[in-house]
Backbone as a chain_set.jsonl record, in Angstrom:
{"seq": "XXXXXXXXXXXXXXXXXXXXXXXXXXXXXXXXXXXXXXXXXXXXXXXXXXXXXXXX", "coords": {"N": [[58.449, 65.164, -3.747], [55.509, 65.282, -2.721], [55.542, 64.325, -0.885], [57.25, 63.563, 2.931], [59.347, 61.263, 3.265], [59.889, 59.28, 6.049], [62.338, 56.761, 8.214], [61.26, 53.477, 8.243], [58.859, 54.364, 7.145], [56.412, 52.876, 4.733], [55.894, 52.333, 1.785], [53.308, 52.199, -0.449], [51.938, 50.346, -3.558], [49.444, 50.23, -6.4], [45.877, 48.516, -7.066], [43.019, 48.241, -5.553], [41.425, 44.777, -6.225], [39.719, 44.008, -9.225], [39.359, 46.77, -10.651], [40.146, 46.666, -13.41], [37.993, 46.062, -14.077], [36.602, 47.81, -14.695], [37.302, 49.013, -16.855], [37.214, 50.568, -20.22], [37.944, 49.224, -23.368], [38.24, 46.458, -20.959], [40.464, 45.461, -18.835], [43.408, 43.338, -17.689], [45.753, 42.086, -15.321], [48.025, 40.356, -16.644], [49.724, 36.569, -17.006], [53.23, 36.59, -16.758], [53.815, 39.949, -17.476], [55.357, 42.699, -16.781], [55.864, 44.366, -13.563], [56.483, 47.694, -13.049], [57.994, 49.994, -10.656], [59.398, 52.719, -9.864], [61.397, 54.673, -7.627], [63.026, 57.855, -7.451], [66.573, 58.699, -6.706], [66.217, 56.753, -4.672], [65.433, 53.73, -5.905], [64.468, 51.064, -7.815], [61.665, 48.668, -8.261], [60.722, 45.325, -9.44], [58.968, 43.558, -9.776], [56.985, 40.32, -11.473], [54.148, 38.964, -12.93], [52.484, 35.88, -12.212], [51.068, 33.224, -12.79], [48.135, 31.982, -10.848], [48.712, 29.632, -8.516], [46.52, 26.335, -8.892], [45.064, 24.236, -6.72], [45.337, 20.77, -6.121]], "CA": [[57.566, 66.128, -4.369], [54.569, 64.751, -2.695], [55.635, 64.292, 1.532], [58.795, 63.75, 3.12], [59.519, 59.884, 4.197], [60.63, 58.982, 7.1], [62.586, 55.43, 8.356], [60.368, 53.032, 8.817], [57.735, 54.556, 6.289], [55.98, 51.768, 3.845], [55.427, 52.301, -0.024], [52.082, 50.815, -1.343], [51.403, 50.933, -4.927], [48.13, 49.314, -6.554], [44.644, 49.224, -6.723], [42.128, 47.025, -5.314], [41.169, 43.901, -7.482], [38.319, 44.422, -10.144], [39.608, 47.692, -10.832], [40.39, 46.524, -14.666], [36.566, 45.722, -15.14], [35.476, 49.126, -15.022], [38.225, 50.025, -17.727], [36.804, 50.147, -21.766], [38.034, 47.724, -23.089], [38.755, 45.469, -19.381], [42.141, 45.13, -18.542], [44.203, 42.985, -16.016], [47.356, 41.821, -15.766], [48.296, 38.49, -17.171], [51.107, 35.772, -16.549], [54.74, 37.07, -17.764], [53.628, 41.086, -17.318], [55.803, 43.011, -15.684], [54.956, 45.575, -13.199], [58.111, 48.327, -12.315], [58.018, 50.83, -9.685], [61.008, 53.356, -9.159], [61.6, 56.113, -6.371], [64.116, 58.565, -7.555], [67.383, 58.402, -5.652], [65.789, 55.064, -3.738], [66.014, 52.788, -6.469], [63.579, 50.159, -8.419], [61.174, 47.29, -7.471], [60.055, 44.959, -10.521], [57.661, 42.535, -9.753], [56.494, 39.571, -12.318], [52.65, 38.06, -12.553], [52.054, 34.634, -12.527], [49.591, 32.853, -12.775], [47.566, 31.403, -9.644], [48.48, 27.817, -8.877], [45.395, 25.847, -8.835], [45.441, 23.399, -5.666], [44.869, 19.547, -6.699]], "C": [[56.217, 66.194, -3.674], [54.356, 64.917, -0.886], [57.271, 64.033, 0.99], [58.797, 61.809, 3.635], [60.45, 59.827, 5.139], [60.911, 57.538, 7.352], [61.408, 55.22, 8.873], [59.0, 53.292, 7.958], [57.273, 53.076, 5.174], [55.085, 52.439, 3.096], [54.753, 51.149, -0.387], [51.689, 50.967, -2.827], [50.491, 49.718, -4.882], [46.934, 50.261, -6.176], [44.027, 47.821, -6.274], [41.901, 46.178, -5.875], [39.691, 43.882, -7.959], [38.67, 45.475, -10.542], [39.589, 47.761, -12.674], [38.945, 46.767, -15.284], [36.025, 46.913, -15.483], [35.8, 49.73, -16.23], [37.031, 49.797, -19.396], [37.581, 50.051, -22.788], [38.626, 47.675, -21.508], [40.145, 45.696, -19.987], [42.543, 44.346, -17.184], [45.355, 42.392, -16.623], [47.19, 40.466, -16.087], [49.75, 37.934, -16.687], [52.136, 36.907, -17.368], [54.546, 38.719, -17.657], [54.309, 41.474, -16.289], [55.675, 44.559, -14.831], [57.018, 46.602, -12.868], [57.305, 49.424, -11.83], [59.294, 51.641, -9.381], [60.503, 54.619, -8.424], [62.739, 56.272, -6.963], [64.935, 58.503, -6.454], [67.324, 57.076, -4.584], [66.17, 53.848, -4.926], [64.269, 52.321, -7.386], [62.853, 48.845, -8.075], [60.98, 46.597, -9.371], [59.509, 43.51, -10.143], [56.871, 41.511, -11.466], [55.305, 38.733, -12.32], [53.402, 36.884, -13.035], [51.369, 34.038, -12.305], [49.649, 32.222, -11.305], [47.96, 30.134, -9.431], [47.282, 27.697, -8.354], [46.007, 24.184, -7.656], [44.685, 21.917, -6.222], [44.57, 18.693, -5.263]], "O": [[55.601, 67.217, -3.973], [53.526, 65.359, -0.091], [57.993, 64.103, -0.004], [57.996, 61.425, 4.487], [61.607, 60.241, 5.073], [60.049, 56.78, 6.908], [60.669, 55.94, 9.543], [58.088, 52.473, 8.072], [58.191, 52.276, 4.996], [54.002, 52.951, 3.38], [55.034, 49.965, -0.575], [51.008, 51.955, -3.1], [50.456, 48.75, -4.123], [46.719, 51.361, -5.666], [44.407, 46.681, -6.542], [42.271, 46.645, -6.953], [38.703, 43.767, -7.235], [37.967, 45.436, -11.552], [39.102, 48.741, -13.238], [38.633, 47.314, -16.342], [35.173, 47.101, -16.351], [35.137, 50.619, -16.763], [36.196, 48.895, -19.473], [37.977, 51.156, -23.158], [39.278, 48.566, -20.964], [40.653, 45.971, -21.074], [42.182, 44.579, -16.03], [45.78, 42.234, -17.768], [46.297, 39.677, -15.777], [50.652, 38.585, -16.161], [51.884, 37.735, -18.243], [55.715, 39.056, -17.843], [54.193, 41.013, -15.154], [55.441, 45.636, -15.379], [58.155, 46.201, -12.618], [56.24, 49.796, -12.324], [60.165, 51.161, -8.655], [59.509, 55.32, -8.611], [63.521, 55.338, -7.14], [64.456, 58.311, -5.337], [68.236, 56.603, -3.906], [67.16, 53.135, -4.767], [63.275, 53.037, -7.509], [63.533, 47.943, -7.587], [61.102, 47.333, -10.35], [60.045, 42.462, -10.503], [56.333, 42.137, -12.379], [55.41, 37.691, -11.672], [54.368, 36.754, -13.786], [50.775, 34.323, -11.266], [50.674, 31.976, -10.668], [47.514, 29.344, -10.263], [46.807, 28.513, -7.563], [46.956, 23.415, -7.814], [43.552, 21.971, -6.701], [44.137, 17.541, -5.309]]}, "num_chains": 1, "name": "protein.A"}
């Protein structure tokens, strides 16, 4: 609907980080949230946050 892809093309979704703070109320993603992404006829991504590990 949008362009035409061609092989070899690369799908970015997102936004920069901080993006939530500007929202009213904030928002960001948290652990266990899941993000989905589908392209018609291509298929589905689904991606799961988790938290940061913290390095000891």
């Amino acid at each position: 609907r949008h362009c035409t892809l061609e092989p070899g093309d690369l799908i970015f979704t997102g936004t920069p980080s901080g993006v939530g703070s500007t929202r009213n109320p904030r928002r960001y993603l948290r652990a266990d949230e899941e993000i989905v992404s589908t392209i018609e006829r291509i298929g589905t991504l689904r991606n799961r946050c988790v938290s940061e590990a913290v390095e000891r």
